[in-house]
N, C-alpha and C positions, 0 to 999 in steps of 0.2 A: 299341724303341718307334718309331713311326713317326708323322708327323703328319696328323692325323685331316682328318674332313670340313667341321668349323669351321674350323679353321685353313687350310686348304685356300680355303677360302670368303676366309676373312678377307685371303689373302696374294691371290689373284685379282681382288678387288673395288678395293685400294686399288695394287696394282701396274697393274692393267689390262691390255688384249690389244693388241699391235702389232704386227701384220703386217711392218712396214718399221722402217728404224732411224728413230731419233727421239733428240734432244738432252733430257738428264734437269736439271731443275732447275737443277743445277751445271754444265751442258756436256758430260756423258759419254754420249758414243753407246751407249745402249740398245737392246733388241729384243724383241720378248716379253713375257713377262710380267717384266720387268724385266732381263732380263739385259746384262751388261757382257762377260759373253765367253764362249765359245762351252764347250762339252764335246766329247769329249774332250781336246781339241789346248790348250785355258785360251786358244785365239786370243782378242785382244781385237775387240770390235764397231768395227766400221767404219760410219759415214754410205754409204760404197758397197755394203755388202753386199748379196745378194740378202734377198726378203723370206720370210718365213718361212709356212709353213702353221701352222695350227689346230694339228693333228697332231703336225707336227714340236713346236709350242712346247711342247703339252702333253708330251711324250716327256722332250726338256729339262726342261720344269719339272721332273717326275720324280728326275730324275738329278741334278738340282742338291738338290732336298731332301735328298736323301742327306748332302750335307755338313753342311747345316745341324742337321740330327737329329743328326749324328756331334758336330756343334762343341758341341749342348747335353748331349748322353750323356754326353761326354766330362766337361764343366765343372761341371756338376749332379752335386753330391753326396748331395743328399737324393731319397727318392721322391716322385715327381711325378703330378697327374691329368691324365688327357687334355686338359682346357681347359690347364691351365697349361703342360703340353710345348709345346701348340699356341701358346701367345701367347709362349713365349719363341722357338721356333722361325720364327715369324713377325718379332717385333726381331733375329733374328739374320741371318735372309734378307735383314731392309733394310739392317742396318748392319754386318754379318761377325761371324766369332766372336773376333775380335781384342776390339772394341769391349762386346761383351759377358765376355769374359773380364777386363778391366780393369774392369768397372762397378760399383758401390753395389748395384743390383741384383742381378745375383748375387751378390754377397757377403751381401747380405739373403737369397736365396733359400737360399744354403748352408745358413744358423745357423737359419731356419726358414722355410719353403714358406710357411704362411699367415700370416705376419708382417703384418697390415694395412697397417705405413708401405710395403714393397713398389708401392701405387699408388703411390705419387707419386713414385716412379723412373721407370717407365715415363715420364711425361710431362716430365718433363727431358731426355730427345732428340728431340726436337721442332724441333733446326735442321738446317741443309746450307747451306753456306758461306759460315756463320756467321748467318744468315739466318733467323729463328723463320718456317715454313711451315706455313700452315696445314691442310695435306694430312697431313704429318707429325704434326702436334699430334690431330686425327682419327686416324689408324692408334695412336698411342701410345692413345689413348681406350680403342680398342675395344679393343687386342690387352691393356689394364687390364681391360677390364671381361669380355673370355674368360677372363685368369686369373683371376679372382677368382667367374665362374659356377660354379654347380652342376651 
């Protein structure tokens, strides 16, 4: 499974497009559509880096979903619909698959995919560093309201 053109949408809109690096909420040199380091090499983003094209980021993006897909194929034991691959694959791009492997949330999703209390996991990660953001509290919203579409 791979993640669709919602999720796609959904991870573009609230990540955004950065040509150059740029300091993320918490002080982590970013680039692109969110990224913290680079593909293949796993180099971390530098404030000195060069800036990246259109092209290039979308390429990356690409190759970075791979893992995220992989972190949710992997953890997800039950069958899944395309909105809901896409809204977990989406919290797992912002937050890793660490973070989602320890969560309430998946463990609701294991025991059953359309379990209702499922939203309101979502919106309990909602900080960074330590800090309730309301960029964050937005992305948990919507990437609740892709899993839970038709």
């Amino acid at each position: 499974m791979r993640v669709g053109e919602k999720g796609l949408s959904l991870i573009k809109k609230f990540e955004g497009w950065y040509s150059k690096p740029y300091l993320d909420p918490i002080g982590i040199p970013t680039i692109g559509y969110g990224f913290t380091y680079y593909l293949p090499s796993r180099k971390k983003v530098t404030m000195q880096d060069k800036a990246l094209t259109l092209q290039e980021g979308e390429l990356m993006l690409k190759e970075v979903l791979k893992g995220y897909e992989g972190d949710v194929l992997r953890l997800v034991k039950k069958p899944l619909t395309q909105n809901q691959f896409d809204a977990l694959v989406s919290f797992t791009y912002n937050l890793g698959g660490y973070n989602l492997s320890k969560s309430t949330l998946l463990k609701k999703v294991n025991i059953n995919p359309n379990d209702p209390a499922i939203a309101g996991e979502f919106v309990k990660w909602n900080r960074a560093g330590g800090a309730v953001l309301k960029g964050l509290t937005r992305r948990r919203e919507a990437e609740r309201d892709l899993y839970f579409s038709k």
